[in-house]
N, C-alpha and C positions, 0 to 999 in steps of 0.2 A: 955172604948175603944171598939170601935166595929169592931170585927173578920171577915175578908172577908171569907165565905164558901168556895169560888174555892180556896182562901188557904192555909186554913185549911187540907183540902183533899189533897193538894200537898205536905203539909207537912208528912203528915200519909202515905201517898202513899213512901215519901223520905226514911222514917221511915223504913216500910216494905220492902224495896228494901236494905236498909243497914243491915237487921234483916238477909235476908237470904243469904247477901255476907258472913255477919260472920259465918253462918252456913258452908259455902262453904270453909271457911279459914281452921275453925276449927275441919270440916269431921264431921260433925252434921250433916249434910244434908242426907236426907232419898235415899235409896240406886237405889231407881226409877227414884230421879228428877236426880242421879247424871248421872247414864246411859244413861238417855236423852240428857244431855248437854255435854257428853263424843265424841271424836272423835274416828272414826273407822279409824288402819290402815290397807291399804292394803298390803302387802310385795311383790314384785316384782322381785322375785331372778332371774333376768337379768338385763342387763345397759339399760338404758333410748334410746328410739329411735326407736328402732327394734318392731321386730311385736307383741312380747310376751309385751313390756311394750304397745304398741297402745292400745291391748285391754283390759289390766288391767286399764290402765286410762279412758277408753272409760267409763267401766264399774262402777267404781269407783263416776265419773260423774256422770253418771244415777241414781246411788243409792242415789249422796247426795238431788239430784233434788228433788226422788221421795220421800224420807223417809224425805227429812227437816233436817236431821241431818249434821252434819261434816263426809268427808270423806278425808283421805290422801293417795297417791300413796309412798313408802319409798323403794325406789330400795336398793337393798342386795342381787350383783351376786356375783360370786365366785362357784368355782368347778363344772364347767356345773349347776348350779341352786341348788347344793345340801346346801349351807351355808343358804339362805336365809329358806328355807324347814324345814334345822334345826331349826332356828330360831323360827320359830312358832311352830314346834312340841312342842318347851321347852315355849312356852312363858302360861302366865295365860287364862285359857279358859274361860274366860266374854265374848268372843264375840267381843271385841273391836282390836282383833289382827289377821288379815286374810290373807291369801295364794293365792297368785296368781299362782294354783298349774298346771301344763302343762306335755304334752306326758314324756317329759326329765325326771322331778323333780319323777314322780309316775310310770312308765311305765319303759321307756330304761334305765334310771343309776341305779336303783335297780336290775333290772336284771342283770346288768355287773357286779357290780361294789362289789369286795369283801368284803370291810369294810365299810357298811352302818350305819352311827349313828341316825339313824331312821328307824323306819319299818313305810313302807305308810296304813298298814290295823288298824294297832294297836295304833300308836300314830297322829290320825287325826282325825275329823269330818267332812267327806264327805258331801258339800254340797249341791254343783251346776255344772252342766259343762253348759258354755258361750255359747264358737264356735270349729270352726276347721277348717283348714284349707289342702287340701289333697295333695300330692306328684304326682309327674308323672317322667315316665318313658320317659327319652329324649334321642336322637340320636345325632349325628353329622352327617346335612345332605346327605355327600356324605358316607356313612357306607349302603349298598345295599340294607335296612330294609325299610317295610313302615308299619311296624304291629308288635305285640308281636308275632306271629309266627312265621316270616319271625328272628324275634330278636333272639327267641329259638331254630331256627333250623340253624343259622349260629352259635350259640356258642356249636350246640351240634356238630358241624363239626371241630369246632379247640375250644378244653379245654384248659381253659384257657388263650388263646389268646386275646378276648375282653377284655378291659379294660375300667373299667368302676370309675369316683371319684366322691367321696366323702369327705365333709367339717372335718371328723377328723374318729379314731378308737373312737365307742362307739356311734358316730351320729347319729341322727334318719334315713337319707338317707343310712347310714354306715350297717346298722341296716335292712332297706329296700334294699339294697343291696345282704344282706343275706340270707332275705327271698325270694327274686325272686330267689338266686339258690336254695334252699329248694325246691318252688313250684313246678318246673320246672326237677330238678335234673340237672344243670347247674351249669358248672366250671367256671367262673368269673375270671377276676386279678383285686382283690378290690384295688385302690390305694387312699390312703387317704392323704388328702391336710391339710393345714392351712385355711380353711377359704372357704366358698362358691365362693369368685368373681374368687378365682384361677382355682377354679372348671368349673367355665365357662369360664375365657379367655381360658383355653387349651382345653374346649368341642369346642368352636368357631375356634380356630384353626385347632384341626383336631389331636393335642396331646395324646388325649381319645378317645373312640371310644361315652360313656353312661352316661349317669348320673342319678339321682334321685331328682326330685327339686320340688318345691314349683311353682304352674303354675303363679302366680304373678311375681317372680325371675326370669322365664326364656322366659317369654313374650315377651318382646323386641326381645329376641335372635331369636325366633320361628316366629316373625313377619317380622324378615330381612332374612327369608330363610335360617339360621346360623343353625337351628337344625330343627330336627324335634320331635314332640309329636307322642310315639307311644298309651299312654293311660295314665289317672288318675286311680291313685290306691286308689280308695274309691267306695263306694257303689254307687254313683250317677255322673254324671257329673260332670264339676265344672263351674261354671258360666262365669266363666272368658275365659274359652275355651269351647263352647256350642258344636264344632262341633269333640270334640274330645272325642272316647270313653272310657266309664268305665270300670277299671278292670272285675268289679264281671259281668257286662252287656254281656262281654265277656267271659263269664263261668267263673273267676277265683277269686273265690268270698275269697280265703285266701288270698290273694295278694292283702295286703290293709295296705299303710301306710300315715296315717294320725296323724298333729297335731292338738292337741286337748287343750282348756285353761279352766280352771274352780277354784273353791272358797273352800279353807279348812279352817278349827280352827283347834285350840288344841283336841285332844280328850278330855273325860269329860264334853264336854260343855254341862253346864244344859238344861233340856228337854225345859223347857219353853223360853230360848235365842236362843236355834235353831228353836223353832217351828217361835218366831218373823223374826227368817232371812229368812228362805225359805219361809215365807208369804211375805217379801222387795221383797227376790231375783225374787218371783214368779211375783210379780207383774211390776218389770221393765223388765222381760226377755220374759214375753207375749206382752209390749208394741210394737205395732207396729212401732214407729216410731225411737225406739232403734234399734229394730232387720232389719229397713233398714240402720241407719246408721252402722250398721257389715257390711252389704252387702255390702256397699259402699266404706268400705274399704277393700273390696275383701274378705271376711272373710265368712265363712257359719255360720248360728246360728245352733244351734246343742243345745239345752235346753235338760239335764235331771236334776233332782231336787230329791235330801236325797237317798231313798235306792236304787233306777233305776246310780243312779251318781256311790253311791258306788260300786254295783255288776258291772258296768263298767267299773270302774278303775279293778278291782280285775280278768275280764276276759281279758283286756290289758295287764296287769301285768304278766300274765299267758303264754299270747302268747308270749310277748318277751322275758322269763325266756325259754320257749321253744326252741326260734332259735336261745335263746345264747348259749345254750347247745348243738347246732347240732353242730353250726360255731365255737365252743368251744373260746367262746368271751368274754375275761373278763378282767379287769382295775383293776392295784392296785391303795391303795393312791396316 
């Protein structure tokens, strides 16, 4: 009987492909190929929709494009972003289990919040920060302000009398509330809402006098004459309002509240799995055509990468432990 060569080889080829499923059954399989064929998740301690999971999935994306590998987005909010946080502080540090870690989860609810079941210096591997996106300081337009100084020197005239909301006690706006009277030495009436859109139907009204918002959130309102922007509180402009200025531009270079998204593990993760991620992360997060599509969704790219990422978290961390201790601001369970 005569053996056709092409299948002969298909059989051998069958062969070898059943050879290393059973490897794969049986955890035989060498601990390279398995990591290769392993899927990364991301965790996303917020609910699906919002801006915190946009850019974890954005990012998510980009990595499985660029690495070839599997990527999952696995939302797990709960307690302001502190569940999902836990989560991965306890989980196995291979590398296959990552943090969509943000201003909230590293910065504000550690500073407030008295019974932390994680510490963000100690049980993390600081990898990456993504973007950010920055706060401004908004008016209700008939309030007699057209500038932070005009803003400063009516509330240095009646303490306490402005009233300014915020989306809850502990929020980053809530939070950026506190520190404008710090900078300033400014008596505020902080009134904290359920929820940002409350926040703006009563700024639009005329129920509040200020708020603190995301210049994406309060666009619409600033476009219909409903408020007015007296400045973004971040180091630069923000693109979405070109013609409105910067805090620090205007001398007040403490008065900066921005949120920020970026990429944790487990602490422990081995030298050689972190060196492979920030070599992925480095490589999608210079891609030009990633870091337009941030822009595009209103977002800044803001790229640091391993020890620059970590001493950042750790100088955030610092400052909001600071103004929570002026405004003596603090959350039980």
């Amino acid at each position: 009987m005569t053996i056709n060569p092409s299948h002969q080889n298909m059989a051998m080829k069958r062969r070898t492909l059943l050879g290393c499923a059973a490897l794969v059954i049986s955890g035989g399989i060498p601990t390279v190929f398995a990591q290769a064929a392993a899927v990364t998740r991301l965790i996303v301690p917020f609910t699906p929709g919002a801006s915190n999971d946009i850019v974890g999935r954005m990012f998510a994306d980009a990595m499985a494009r660029s690495s070839g590998r599997g990527w999952i987005v696995e939302n797990k909010p709960g307690a302001g972003s502190l569940l999902g946080a836990e989560f991965v502080a306890k989980a196995k540090p291979d590398g296959l289990t990552l943090l969509l870690c943000a201003s909230a989860s590293m910065g504000v609810l550690p500073a407030i919040r008295k019974n932390m079941r994680y510490n963000v210096e100690r049980d993390f591997t600081l990898l990456a920060r993504i973007a950010s996106s920055p706060f401004a300081l908004v008016t209700n337009a008939k309030l007699p302000v057209t500038n932070i100084a005009d803003f400063v020197k009516l509330a240095k005239s009646k303490p306490g009398a402005l009233r300014i909301g915020s989306s809850g006690v502990g929020a980053l706006d809530y939070m950026g509330a506190s520190l404008l009277q710090s900078v300033f030495g400014i008596e505020l009436n902080i009134i904290p809402y359920k929820g940002m859109s409350q926040v703006l139907n009563d700024l639009r009204a005329g129920h509040i006098d200020a708020s603190i918002v995301s210049p994406a959130t309060v666009q619409p309102l600033a476009q219909e004459g409903a408020v007015r922007v007296l400045a973004v509180l971040d180091k630069q402009r923000s693109a979405l309002m070109p013609d409105v200025p910067s805090s620090t531009e205007l001398g007040h270079s403490k008065l900066l509240v921005v949120n920020w998204w970026g990429i944790a593990a487990p602490a422990n993760l081995p030298a050689g799995t972190r060196a492979t991620l920030l070599k992925s992360m480095s490589a999608v997060l210079t891609d030009q055509s990633f870091l337009e599509s941030v822009k595009a969704k209103g977002f800044d790219p803001a790229v640091l990468l391993g020890d620059q990422f970590a001493q950042f978290i750790s100088d955030d961390l610092r400052s909001w432990q600071l103004i929570a201790k002026q405004a003596n601001i603090s959350l039980d369970d």
